[in-house]
PARORO-562588 format. One record per residue (C-alpha): residue in one letter; x, y, z. Coordinates in steps of 0.05 Angstrom, whole numbers, plus 5000, padded with zeros to 4 digits. Example, Ala and Ser with C-alpha at 12.3 -4.5 7.8 and 13.67 -1.06 7.14 Angstrom:
residues 2
A524649105156 S527349795143 
***
This chain:
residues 310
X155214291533 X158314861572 X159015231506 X150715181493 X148515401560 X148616121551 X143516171479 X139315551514 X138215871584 X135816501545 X130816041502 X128915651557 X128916121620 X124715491665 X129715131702 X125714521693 X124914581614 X132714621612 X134113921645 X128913561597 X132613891546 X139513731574 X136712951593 X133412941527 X140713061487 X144912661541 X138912031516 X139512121450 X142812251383 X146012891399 X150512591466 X152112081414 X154112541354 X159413011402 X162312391437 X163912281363 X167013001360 X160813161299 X159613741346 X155114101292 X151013561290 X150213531365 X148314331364 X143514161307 X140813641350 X140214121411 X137314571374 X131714201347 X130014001424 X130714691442 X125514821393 X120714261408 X122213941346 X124613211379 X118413101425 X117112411403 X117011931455 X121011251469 X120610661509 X126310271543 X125509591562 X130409471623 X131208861659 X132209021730 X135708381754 X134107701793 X132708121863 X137708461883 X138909161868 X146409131866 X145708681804 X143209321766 X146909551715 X149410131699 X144810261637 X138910061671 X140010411735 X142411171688 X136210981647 X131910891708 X133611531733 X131911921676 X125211611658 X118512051659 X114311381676 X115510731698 X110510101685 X113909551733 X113108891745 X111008501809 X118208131818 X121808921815 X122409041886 X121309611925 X129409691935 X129309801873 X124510231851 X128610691906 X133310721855 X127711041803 X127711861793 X123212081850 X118012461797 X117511921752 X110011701760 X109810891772 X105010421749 X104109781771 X102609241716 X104508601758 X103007991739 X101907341784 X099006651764 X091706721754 X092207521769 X094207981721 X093608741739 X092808951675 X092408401607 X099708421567 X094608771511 X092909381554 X100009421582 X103109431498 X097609971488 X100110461553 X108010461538 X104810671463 X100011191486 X105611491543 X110611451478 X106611801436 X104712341472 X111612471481 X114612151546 X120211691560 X117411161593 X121010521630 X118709821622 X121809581685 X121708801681 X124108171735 X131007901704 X132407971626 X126308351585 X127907791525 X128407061574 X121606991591 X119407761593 X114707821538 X119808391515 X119308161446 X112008181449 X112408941476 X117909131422 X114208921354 X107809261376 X110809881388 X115409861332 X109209741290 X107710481309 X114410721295 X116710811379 X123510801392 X125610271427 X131210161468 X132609431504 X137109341567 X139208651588 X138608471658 X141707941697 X136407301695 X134106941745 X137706291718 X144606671724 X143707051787 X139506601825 X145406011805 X151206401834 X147006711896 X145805991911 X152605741896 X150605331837 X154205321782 X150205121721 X155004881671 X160204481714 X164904241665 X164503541691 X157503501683 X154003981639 X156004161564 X148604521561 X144604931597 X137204981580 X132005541601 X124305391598 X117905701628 X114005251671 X108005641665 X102605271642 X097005401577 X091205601590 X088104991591 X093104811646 X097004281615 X104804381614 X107304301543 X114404171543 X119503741500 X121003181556 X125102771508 X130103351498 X129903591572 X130102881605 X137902801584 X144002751628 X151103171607 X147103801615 X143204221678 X135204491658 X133005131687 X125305251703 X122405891703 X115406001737 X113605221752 X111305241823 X104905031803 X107604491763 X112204271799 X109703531813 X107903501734 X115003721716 X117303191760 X113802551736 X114502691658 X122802801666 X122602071708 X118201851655 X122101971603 X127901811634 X132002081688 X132301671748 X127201861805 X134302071842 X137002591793 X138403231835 X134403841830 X134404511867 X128705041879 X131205741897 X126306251935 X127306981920 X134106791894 X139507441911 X135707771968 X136107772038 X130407222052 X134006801997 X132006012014 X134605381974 X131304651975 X135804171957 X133603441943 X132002931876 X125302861825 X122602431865 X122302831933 X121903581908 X114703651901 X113503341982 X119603842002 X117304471969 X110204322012 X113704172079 X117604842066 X112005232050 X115405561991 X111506071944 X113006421880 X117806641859 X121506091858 X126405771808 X128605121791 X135604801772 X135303991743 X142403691750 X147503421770 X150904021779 X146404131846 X151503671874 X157804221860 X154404751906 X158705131939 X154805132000 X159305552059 X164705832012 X159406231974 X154206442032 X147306681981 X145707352009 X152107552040 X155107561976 X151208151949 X149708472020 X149709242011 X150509642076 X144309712102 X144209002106 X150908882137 
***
């Protein structure tokens, strides 16, 4: 790179055309090619940006984590800070987003139960139009894009166009929200599975789950987005099965500072989650591994307090 600057600050003479240039090879093919030690095929690449021959866009889908924004990683958080645009979700907080290059113009495209700022249509159709007219734009996402993200959904219809697309895992809620709460969700003595499922209901509001399969002891059920199913979720696993005192957790805001945890059984969630006034988000862990919390030896927040909070 030291070698290039002389020919490319005479090309480009704008200081700002230089470091899209410069963040444009470090993103792409070219960093890749003289990491490999192909170094004509990096200047060839370098060239061609130079030139304004590699304007096409590309999207990353980056999953920003369970809260917390020391549970970045390192991809996410060099990816974030290079990004032209960012569409982000309503669980990315506003810690985060901190962490986001400072001219990268943000768009909120939240979506709550009942509430969506814009429909997951419209949102597929802005990362293409951004792409294509040459940005790199940041689908910033709660947790992993792929485990409940509607990543998947975002990837094929840009693909369909021919976008790039890059995909960053994040640390999910199930994962994060666990440890933070000192849960561990596949206790040897008690759990040979671990299952993840959306409580999120259709749109004709009924909750369409497998209970056979998830009403089974030897292994601890993770919901995702089932506040408002909560008391439904909680007859059909009794009725199918599990005794009205199997254990059960429900973790608010899992990670951050304002981190809460109900503990209790199926039969007595739904009447504690009320008396608690608890609101989204909000996840849920089935099993009996809510009785190997390490409640005290694993304090929720203080584990990942940065030090502003300390």
């Amino acid at each position: 790179m030291q070698a290039q600057r002389g020919w490319i600050k005479e090309a480009l003479p704008e200081v700002d055309e230089r470091r899209r240039v410069w963040e444009a090879f470090l993103d792409g093919v070219g960093y890749e090619a003289a990491l490999a030690g192909e170094h004509e095929r990096a200047r060839e690449s370098l060239q061609a940006l130079v030139e304004g021959r590699e304007r096409q866009g590309e999207v990353w889908l980056v999953g920003a984590g369970p809260g917390h924004p020391d549970l970045l990683t390192l991809a996410a958080l060099r990816l974030m800070q290079n990004a032209d645009s960012v569409l982000y979700d309503s669980l990315v907080s506003d810690r985060i987003l901190d962490r986001v290059r400072r001219d990268a113009e943000r768009i909120y495209v939240g979506k709550k139960a009942s509430h969506h700022t814009l429909p997951q249509r419209d949102i597929e159709a802005e990362l293409l139009r951004r792409a294509q007219r040459g940005e790199r734009v940041l689908r910033l996402k709660g947790g992993d894009p792929f485990i409940f993200g509607r990543g998947g959904e975002e990837m094929e219809a840009l693909l369909a166009h021919n976008i790039p697309v890059r995909v960053i895992p994040g640390v999910t809620a199930a994962s994060g929200c666990g440890a933070a709460a000192g849960i561990p969700l596949t206790h040897r003595d008690c759990a040979q599975s671990c299952v993840f499922v959306t409580g999120h209901a259709r749109a004709d509001g009924v909750l369409n789950l497998h209970w056979p399969s998830l009403a089974q002891p030897g292994q601890t059920v993770v919901v995702y987005m089932g506040l408002g199913q909560i008391g439904v979720l909680c007859q059909q696993l009794i009725a199918h099965g599990l005794p009205d005192s199997w254990p059960m957790a429900v973790v608010y805001r899992g990670t951050c500072a304002d981190q809460h945890v109900v503990t209790g059984t199926l039969g007595d969630m739904p009447q504690r989650v009320q008396k608690e006034g608890l609101s989204s988000p909000v996840l849920m862990i089935i099993g009996e591994v809510v009785h190997h919390r390490g409640v005290g030896a694993f304090p929720a927040f203080n584990a990942f307090a940065s030090k502003e909070e300390a």
